[in-house]
C-alpha positions as CSV (number, residue, x, y, z in Angstrom):
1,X,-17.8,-67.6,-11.9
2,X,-21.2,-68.5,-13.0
3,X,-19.6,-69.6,-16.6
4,X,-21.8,-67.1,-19.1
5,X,-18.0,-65.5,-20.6
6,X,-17.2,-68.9,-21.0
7,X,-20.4,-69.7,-23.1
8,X,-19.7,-66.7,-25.2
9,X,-15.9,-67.7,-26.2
10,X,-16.9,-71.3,-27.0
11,X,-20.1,-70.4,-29.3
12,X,-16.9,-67.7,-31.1
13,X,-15.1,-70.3,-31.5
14,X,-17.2,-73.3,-32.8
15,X,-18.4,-70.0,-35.2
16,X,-14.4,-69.7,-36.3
17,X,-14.9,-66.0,-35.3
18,X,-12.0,-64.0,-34.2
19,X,-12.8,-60.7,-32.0
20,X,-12.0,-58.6,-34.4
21,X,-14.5,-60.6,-37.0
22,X,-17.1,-60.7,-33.8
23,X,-16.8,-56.4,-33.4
24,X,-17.5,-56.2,-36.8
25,X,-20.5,-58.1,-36.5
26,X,-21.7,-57.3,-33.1
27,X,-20.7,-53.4,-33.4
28,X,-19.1,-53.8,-30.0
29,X,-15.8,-52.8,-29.0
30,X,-12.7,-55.6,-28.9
31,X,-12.4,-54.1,-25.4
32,X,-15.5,-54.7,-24.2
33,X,-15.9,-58.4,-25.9
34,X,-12.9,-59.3,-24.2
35,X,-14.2,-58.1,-20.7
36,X,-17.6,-60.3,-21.8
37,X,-15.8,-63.5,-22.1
38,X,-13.7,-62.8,-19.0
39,X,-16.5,-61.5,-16.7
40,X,-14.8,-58.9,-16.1
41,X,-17.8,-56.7,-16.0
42,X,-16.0,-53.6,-14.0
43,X,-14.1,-52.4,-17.3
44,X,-17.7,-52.2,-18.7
45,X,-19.9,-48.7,-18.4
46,X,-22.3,-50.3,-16.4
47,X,-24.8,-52.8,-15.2
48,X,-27.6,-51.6,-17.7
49,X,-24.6,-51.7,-20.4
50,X,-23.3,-54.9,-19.5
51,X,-26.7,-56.8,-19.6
52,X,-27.5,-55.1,-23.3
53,X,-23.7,-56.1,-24.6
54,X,-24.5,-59.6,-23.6
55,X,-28.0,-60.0,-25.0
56,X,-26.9,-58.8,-28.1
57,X,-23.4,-61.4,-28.4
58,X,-25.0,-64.2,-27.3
59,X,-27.9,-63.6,-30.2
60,X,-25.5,-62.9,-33.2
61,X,-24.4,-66.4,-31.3
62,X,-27.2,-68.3,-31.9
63,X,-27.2,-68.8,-28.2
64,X,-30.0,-68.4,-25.7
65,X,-29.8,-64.6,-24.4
66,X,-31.8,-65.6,-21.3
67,X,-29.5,-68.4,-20.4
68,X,-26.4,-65.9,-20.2
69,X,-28.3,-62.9,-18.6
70,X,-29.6,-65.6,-15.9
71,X,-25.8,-67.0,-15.3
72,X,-25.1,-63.5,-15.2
73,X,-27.5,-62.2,-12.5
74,X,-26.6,-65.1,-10.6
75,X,-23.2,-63.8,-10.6
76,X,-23.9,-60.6,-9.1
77,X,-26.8,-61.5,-6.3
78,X,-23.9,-62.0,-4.2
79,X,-24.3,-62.7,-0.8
80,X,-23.2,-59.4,1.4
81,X,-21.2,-59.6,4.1
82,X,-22.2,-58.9,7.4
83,X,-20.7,-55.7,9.0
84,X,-19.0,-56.1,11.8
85,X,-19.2,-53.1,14.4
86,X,-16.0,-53.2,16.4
87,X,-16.8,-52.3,19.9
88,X,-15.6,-48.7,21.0
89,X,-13.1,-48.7,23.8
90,X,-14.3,-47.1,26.8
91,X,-12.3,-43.7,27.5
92,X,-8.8,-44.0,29.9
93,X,-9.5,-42.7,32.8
94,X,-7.3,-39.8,34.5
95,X,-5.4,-41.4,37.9
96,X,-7.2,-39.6,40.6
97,X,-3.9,-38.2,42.0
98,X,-3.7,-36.0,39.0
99,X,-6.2,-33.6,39.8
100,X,-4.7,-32.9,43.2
101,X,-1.4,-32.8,41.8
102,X,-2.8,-30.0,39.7
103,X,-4.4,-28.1,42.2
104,X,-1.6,-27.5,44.2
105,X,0.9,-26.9,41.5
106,X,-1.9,-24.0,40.8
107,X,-1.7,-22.9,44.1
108,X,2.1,-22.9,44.3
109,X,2.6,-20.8,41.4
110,X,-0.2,-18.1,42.2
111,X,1.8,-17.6,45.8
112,X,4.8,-17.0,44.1
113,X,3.3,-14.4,41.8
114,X,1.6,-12.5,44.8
115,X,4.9,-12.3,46.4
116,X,6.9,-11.1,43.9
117,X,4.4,-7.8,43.1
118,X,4.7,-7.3,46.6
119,X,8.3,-7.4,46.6
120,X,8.4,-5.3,43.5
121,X,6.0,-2.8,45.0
122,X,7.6,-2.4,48.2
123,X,9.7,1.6,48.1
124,X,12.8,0.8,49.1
125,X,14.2,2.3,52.1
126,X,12.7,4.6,54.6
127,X,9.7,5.9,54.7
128,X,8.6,9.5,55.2
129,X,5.6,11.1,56.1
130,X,4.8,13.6,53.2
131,X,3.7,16.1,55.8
132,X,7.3,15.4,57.2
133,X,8.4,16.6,53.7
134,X,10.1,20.1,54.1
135,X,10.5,21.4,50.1
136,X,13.7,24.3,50.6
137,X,13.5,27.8,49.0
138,X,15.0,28.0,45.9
139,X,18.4,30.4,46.1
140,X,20.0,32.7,43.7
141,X,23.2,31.6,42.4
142,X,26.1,33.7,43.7
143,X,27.2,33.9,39.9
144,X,24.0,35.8,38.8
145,X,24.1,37.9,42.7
146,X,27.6,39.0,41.2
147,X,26.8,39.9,38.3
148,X,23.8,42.4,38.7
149,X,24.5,46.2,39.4
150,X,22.7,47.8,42.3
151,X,20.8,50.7,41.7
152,X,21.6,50.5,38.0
153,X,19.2,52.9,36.1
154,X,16.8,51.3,33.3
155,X,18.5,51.4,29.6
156,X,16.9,53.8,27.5
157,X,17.0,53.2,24.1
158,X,16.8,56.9,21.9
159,X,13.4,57.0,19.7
160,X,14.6,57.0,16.2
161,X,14.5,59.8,13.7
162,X,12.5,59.2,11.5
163,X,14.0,61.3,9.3
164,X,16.9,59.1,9.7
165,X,14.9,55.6,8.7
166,X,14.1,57.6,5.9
167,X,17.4,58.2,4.8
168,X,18.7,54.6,5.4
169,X,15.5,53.5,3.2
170,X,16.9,55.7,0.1
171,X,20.0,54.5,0.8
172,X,19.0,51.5,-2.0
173,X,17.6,51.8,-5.5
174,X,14.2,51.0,-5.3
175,X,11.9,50.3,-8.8
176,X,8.9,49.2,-8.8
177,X,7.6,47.5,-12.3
178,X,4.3,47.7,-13.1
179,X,3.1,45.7,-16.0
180,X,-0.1,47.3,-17.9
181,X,0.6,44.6,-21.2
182,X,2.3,41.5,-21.4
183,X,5.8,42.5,-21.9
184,X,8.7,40.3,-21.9
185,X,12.1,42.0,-20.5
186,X,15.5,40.9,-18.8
187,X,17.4,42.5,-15.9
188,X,20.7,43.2,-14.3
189,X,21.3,44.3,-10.4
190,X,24.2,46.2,-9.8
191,X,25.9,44.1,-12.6
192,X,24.8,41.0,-12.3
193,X,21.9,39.2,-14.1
194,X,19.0,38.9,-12.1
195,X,16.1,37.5,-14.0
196,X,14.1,37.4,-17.5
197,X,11.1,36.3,-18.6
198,X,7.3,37.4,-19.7
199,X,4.6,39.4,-17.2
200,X,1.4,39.3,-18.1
201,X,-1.2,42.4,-17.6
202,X,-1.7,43.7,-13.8
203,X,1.5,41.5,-12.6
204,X,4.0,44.3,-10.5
205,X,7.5,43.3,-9.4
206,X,9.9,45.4,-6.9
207,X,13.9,45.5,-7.8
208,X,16.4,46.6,-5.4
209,X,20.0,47.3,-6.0
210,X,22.7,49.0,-4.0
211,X,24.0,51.3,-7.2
212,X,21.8,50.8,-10.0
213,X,19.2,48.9,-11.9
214,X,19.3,47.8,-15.6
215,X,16.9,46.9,-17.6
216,X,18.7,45.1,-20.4
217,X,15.7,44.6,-22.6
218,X,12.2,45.7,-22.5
219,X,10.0,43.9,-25.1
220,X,6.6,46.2,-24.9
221,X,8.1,49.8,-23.5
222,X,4.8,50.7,-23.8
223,X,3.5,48.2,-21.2
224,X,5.9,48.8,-18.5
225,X,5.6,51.9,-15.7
226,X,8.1,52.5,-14.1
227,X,8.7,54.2,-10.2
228,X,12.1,55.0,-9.0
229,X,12.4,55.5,-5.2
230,X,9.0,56.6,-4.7
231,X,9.0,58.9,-8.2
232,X,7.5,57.9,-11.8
233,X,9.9,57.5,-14.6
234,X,9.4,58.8,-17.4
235,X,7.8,56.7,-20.7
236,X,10.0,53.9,-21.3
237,X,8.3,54.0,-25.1
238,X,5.3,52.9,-27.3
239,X,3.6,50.3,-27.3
240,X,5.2,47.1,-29.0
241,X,8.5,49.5,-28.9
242,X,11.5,47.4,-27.9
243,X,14.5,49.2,-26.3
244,X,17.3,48.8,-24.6
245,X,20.0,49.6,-21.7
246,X,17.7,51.6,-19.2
247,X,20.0,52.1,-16.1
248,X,17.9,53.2,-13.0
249,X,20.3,55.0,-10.4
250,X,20.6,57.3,-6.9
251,X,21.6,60.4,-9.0
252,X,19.0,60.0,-12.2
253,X,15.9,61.0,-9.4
254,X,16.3,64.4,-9.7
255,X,15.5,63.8,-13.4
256,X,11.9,62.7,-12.9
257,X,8.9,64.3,-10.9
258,X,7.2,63.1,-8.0
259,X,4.4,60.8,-8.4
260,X,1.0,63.2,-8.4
């Protein structure tokens, strides 16, 4: 220690100054007074810090500031230590049987890989000739020989009245619903509830039934046209007319007139 802390605690004391008494005066921290008269300059902010700290102690003092900066720069021109550079080892060398050793290990396990494609890509065996290769003719089961007629004449199937399709197409009810207003109406098929619900303008809906059609509830009678099997019913009502209970079936066509 060049002995500058030293200088500062024994001009405090001959003063009768405690640290606390010397902060006040010096407007330096207890902390930092402490580290002054210890030396113990790391706990201080810095070099430039430390030199200004103990210029201004050692005057409120009444020592010589030059005296404790120059114990205190002789402190830290330190001498620096020479660096040592340790040697690097030199790298191990490989023993020269290892590359050898490594080569034919390489060469052992490449032989044994060739082998065993070859062994795997051998057919197993004998061979044949592909020209060799006779292909037979496929045969006719004896089942299917059986079982077909000889000189059996083609099926003809009769062509179809049409007349008759006609008659199995009126066998239903047919309606066809076409909507010229929104209308609202609910309907039964052959006794059962079918649907309900609002059509708007230009929306057309076919019913079919095997004995009749009801329309429980027509909200615009007005809106609605109706065609039974191919003939226009008569007005359901006026417009915005509710009504009720229409019943569409085989034996009510004679009571319309064909559609012009």
């Amino acid at each position: 220690m060049a002995g500058e802390g030293q200088i500062l605690r024994n001009a405090r004391v001959d003063k009768g100054w405690s640290l606390t008494q010397a902060e006040e005066v010096t407007k330096i921290r207890i902390r930092y007074l402490e580290a002054l008269e210890e030396e113990a300059y790391h706990i201080l902010p810095g070099a430039t810090y430390t030199k200004g700290f103990l210029r201004t102690y050692a005057k409120h003092l009444g020592i010589s500031p030059e005296e404790v900066l120059e114990r205190y720069n002789a402190s830290e021109q330190q001498p620096e230590k020479p660096l040592i550079v340790e040697p690097v080892p030199p790298p191990r060398k490989k023993p020269q049987w290892i590359k050898p050793a490594l080569v034919a290990i390489t060469g052992v396990v490449a032989l044994v890989v060739v082998i065993g494609i070859a062994s795997l890509s051998k057919p197993q065996g004998t061979n044949i000739a592909p020209e060799n290769i006779i292909t037979p003719l496929p045969t006719v089961p004896q089942e299917e020989i059986a079982q077909q007629p000889e000189n059996t004449p083609p099926v003809q199937t009769p062509p179809q009245n049409p007349q008759n399709v006609i008659a199995q197409e009126n066998e239903d009810v047919v309606a066809q619903l076409v909507f010229s207003q929104p209308c609202w109406i609910r309907v039964n098929v052959d006794g059962q509830f079918a649907f309900e619900g609002t059509f708007t303008q230009g929306a057309t809906k076919e019913l079919r039934a095997k004995e009749q059609i009801e329309l429980v509830t027509v909200g615009n009678a007005g809106g609605l046209t109706v065609t039974l099997n191919g003939k226009a019913w008569p007005s359901l009502g006026a417009q915005g007319q509710v009504v009720h209970n229409i019943i569409l079936k085989k034996d009510t066509e004679s009571q319309v007139s064909l559609v012009p």
